[in-house]
Phi, psi and omega in degrees: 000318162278281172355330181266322152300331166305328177278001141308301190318285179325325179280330178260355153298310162284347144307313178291337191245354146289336133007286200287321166333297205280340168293319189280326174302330194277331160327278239273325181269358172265174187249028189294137189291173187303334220279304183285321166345281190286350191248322191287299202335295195269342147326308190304289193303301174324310200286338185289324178331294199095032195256176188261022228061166169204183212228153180225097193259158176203145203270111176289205195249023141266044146082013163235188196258154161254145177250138198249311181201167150199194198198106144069034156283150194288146179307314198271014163268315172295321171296111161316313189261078154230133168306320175296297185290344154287321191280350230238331186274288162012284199302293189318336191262328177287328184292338179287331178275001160304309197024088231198126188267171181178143220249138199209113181284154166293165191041027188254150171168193197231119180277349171262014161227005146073016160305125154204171171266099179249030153285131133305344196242150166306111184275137188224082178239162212197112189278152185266110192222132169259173171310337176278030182087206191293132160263332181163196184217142134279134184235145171212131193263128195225148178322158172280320183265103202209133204288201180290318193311291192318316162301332153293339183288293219280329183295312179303298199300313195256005145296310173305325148288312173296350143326279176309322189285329186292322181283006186247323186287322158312308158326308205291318201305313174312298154359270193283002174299304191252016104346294184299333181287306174312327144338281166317315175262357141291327193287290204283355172281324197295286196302339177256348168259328160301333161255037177260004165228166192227000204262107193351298192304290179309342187255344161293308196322313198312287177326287167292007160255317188289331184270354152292324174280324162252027162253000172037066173205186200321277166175166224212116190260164178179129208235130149308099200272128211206056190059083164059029167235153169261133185235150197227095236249006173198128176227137171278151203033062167218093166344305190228179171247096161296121166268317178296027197274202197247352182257320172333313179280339157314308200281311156302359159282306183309324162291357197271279175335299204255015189279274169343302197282331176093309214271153163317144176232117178215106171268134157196067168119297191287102195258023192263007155267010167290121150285172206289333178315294200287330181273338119340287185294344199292284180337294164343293179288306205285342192282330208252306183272001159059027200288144167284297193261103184220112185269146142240148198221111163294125191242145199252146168294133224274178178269122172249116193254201179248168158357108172089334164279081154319336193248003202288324163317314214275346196280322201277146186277174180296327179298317231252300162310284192318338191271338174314145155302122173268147189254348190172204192220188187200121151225135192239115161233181190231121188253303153321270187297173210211064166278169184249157209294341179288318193279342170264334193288309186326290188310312188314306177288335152307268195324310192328278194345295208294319186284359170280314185284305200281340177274332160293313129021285189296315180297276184324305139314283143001319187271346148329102186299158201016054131355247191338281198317324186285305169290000139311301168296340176307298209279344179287342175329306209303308173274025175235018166243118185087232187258012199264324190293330168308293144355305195260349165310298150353293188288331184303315190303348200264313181302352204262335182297346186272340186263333188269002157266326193294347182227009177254297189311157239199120197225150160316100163274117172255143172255116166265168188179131171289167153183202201205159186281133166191146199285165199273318150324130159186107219213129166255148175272112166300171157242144222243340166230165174280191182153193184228134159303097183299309189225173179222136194245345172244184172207174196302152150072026169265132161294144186209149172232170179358161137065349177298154158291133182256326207223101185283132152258134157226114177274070169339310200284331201295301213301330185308295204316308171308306146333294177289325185278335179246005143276258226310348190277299169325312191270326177288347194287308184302297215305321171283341180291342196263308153309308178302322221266278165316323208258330171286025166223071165323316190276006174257032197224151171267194193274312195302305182310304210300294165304331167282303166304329181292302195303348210265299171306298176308336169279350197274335202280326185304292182314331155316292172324319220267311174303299181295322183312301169304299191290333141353273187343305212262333168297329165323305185291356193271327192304329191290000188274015164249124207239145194232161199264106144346320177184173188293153213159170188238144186253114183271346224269138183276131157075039172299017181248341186264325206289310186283317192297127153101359197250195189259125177234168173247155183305134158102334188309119156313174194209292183180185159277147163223109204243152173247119201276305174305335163301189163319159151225165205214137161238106193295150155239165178241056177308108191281130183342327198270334179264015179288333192273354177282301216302301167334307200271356191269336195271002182275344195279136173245011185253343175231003155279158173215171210227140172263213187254343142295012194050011167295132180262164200198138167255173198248130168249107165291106198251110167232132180273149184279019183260314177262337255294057166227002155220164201251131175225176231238171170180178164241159159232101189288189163302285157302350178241057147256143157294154162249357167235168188265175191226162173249073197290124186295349166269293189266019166079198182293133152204158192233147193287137160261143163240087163276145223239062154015144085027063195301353171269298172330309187279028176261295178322347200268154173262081219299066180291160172270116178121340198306133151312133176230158173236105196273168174209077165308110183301137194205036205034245169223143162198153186334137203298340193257328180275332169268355153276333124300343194300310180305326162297317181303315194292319167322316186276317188286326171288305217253344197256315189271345204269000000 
């Protein structure tokens, strides 16, 4: 029975480590990164092992080891300055450069090459080769009491993994081979499209979108030094710059700052090496943009070396750099993404080069007294070369024959103007004491005649006045009927009483008088609260019965309109102020003006309604019915009222609402095709430009 379990055991122990075998071939065969690799790999392997950990080292590029991962390795394996991790790295280097798998006992080395295992446990290693040869080693520390057979088992096994791991290294290589190409042809696409322009703007845009695509981060700005500030004249995949945002100006602080400071700025989370300056703007920017990674790179004016000197970069000190002028910043941040600080500094430093040359390059153009006219004059060049020239002579002749009809040729000048249709009889109604509108007896669009009422008023405080004004008028009336009463009983009175009383009488009958005089007054004023219609008529005024009932009105208050519809009708316009010295001069012109049979001069008016505008109907506009001062129209502005007199065959046709919008066109006689298309621009330009 024991024996057939153990011979389970055994069989399901190699099931599991072909398992695990067939997880690291199919591992080894995905494009999965180092990061993730190295860690499932050797995870893997502890566990088919059973081992008490190991470790996965790799050679950086001086000839030492990087520990890549480990799992439960000794501290004192890690510490570089501990003697055991010096002697522990030794053994490791010879074995990668051996390259060899090989069984290594605890506590065993050489004190004359100062190799040793300063472990209890069995080291079980096996170097890791790429096609350039060894990269590195797997290590796995497995108990020491373990028979020889088993040890030979735990070596064949983790040679088979570093097998796999070599074919995953060939894949990666392949990998980062055409990564590096790919690189490369964004870099010479990046270097040919930044200097393929010269135009400020376009070569900072430039600059921040390609360079953001091939530094592959967030995004990447770039600012101008503009009388001692930094402006931030591009953000990739942004068209424009709101400069008054709160991150923009963080960001024109920052560049400034460190403009100011000369050295490079690379933040990422730690400000305790920061000056105080830097640290303040850094923070600032970072609250509003939330950058993980945020580089400022001050950009310098480039070395203009000479002809043939290759080496003169390579040549130049650090000093000799720092004297350059700086022209502007570079900024790159990482908000998402997560490059490690070697691999972006790298990309950074690519973009930098090209974007220093091109922008001074740009700067330096750009600075060319009259630039823009000269590149105007560039692109106009164009038509005038080659087979273009036929063409564009052609076209000049047809524009100049178009400006030199335009001043020949002879056009209607109309003075337009809004107004409205309305009968010439017109009259409002006021309110003439003050009171509240009791009743309102009509409604819009009721015919009314003379004297009718339209609107009852009522004054509480007049009737009191009334009241009170026909008592004391009662009471002066008793006081004087009572004195004439005494002056007729001569014998009870003396002549001195007699006298008193005639006086007594003569003030009560004057005080009467004074009382009938007031009520009279106040009874006048009660009649007006019944306010009555002016003359025969249409009540124009809209919805009087919602506007009035029930409200307060004051003396002097419209009420409403009344119009006579059966009468003359007029059409007011509203001319505006600024064409009046035309309308003066056609009536002053006797070649565009005209004389009636009253010898009244006049102009021909065009009436268009805003109901029909598809037909046209005639008026006069005399002289005299210009107004003579200007008004202040809550639409049109300074305008001065015109009354044009329809036409009577027109004023059959028209649909005489009171109120109608019209659009008028005063004849004013012809002038050139360029003066009636312009003239309000010339009079513009002479008020705003000349004046």
């Amino acid at each position: 029975m024991s024996s057939g379990s153990s011979e389970e055991n055994v069989e399901q122990t190699k099931r599991q480590i072909r398992t695990l075998v067939n997880e690291v071939a199919e591992l080894s065969k995905s494009e999965v990164l180092a990061a993730e690799f190295y860690p499932a790999v050797l995870q893997k392997v502890v566990n088919a092992l059973a081992a008490r950990g190991g470790a996965v080292w790799l050679l950086d590029g001086e000839n030492g080891l990087r520990l890549a991962h480990h799992i439960d390795i000794s501290p004192n394996l890690i510490d570089a300055s501990n003697q055991e991790a010096i002697s522990h790295g030794r053994l490791l280097g010879r074995l990668i450069q051996r390259g060899a798998p090989e069984l290594i006992p605890p506590y065993s080395g050489s004190e004359q090459t100062g190799e040793a295992n300063p472990t209890p446990f069995l080291l079980v290693t096996s170097p890791l080769i790429s096609p350039k040869g060894p990269v590195g080693l797997l290590e796995v520390f497995q108990r020491a009491q373990t028979p020889p057979e088993a040890q030979a088992g735990y070596l064949k096994f983790v040679k088979h993994i570093t097998d796999l791991v070599g074919d995953w290294l060939k894949g990666h290589t392949l990998q980062q081979a055409s990564t590096r190409q790919e690189l490369w042809q964004q870099s010479d696409q990046f270097a040919r499209l930044v200097h393929e322009n010269l135009d400020l703007k376009d070569t900072a845009f430039t600059i921040a979108n390609e360079g953001r695509r091939l530094i592959d981060c967030d995004r990447v700005s770039v600012a101008i030094l503009k009388g001692g500030k930094a402006k931030v004249i591009s953000i990739s995949g942004q068209d424009s710059i709101e400069n008054r945002s709160n991150n923009v100006q963080a960001l024109n602080n920052l560049a400034t700052r460190v403009i100011n400071s000369g050295e490079p700025l690379w933040y990422d989370g730690s400000t305790e090496d920061l000056p105080a300056q830097l640290e303040e703007a850094i923070e600032d920017y970072v609250d509003l943009s939330h950058g993980r990674t945020v580089a400022v790179l001050p950009i310098r004016q480039p070395e203009r070396k000479l002809e043939g000197d290759v080496l003169a970069e390579r040549n130049e000190t650090n000093e000799a750099r720092i004297r350059r002028d700086i022209i502007g910043a570079l900024i790159v941040e990482q908000i998402e993404t997560q490059l490690s600080r070697d691999t972006l500094q790298g990309r950074v430093d690519l973009v930098y080069e090209h974007a220093c040359r091109a922008l001074s390059n740009s700067i330096n153009h750009s600075n060319i007294l009259f630039m823009p006219v000269w590149r105007f004059l560039d692109r106009c060049l164009w038509m005038f070369r080659g087979s273009a020239l036929p063409k564009t002579a052609s076209i000049l002749g047809l524009i100049g024959a178009g400006i030199l009809s335009m001043f020949l040729i002879p056009m209607d000048f109309d003075l337009q103007g809004n107004g409205k249709l309305k009968p010439t009889v017109e009259r409002q109604v006021f309110a003439h004491v003050d009171g509240e509108v009791e009743q309102v007896l009509i409604k819009h669009g009721d015919d009314v005649k003379k004297d009718q009422t339209l609107v009852s008023l009522k004054n509480n405080e007049l009737n009191q006045q009334i009241q009170t004004t026909q008592g004391q008028l009662n009471q002066s009336s008793q006081q004087a009927y009572e004195y004439e009463r005494q002056l007729n009983n001569l014998t009870s009175l003396s002549e001195a009483d007699r006298i008193r009383v005639q006086q007594d009488l003569n003030q009560a009958k004057q005080e009467v008088l004074n009382r009938q005089a007031e009520l009279q007054l106040l009874v006048e004023r009660q009649t007006k609260l019944q306010r009555k219609s002016p003359i025969d008529g249409l009540v124009t005024t809209w919805d009087v019965e919602k506007i009035l009932n029930a409200r307060p009105v004051v003396t002097g208050q419209v009420l409403m309109t009344i119009a006579d519809p059966n009468g003359p009708w007029e059409v007011e316009v509203l001319m505006p102020e600024k064409r009046m010295r035309y309308l003066d001069g056609a009536f002053k012109d006797d070649k565009v003006s005209k004389t009636d049979s009253n010898s009244q001069r006049y102009l021909d008016v065009e009436i268009i309604l805003m109901t029909k505008s598809d037909t046209k109907y005639y008026g006069k506009l005399y002289q005299p019915a210009v107004g003579e001062r200007a008004e202040l129209d809550p639409e049109d502005g300074a305008v001065v009222r015109l009354r044009c007199i329809p036409n009577d065959d027109a004023l059959l046709e028209i649909t005489r609402r009171p109120g109608a919008r019209v659009m008028a066109d005063v004849k004013c006689g012809k002038r050139s095709v360029a003066f009636v298309c312009f003239y309000e621009v010339i009079e513009w330009i002479r008020a705003n430009v000349f004046f």
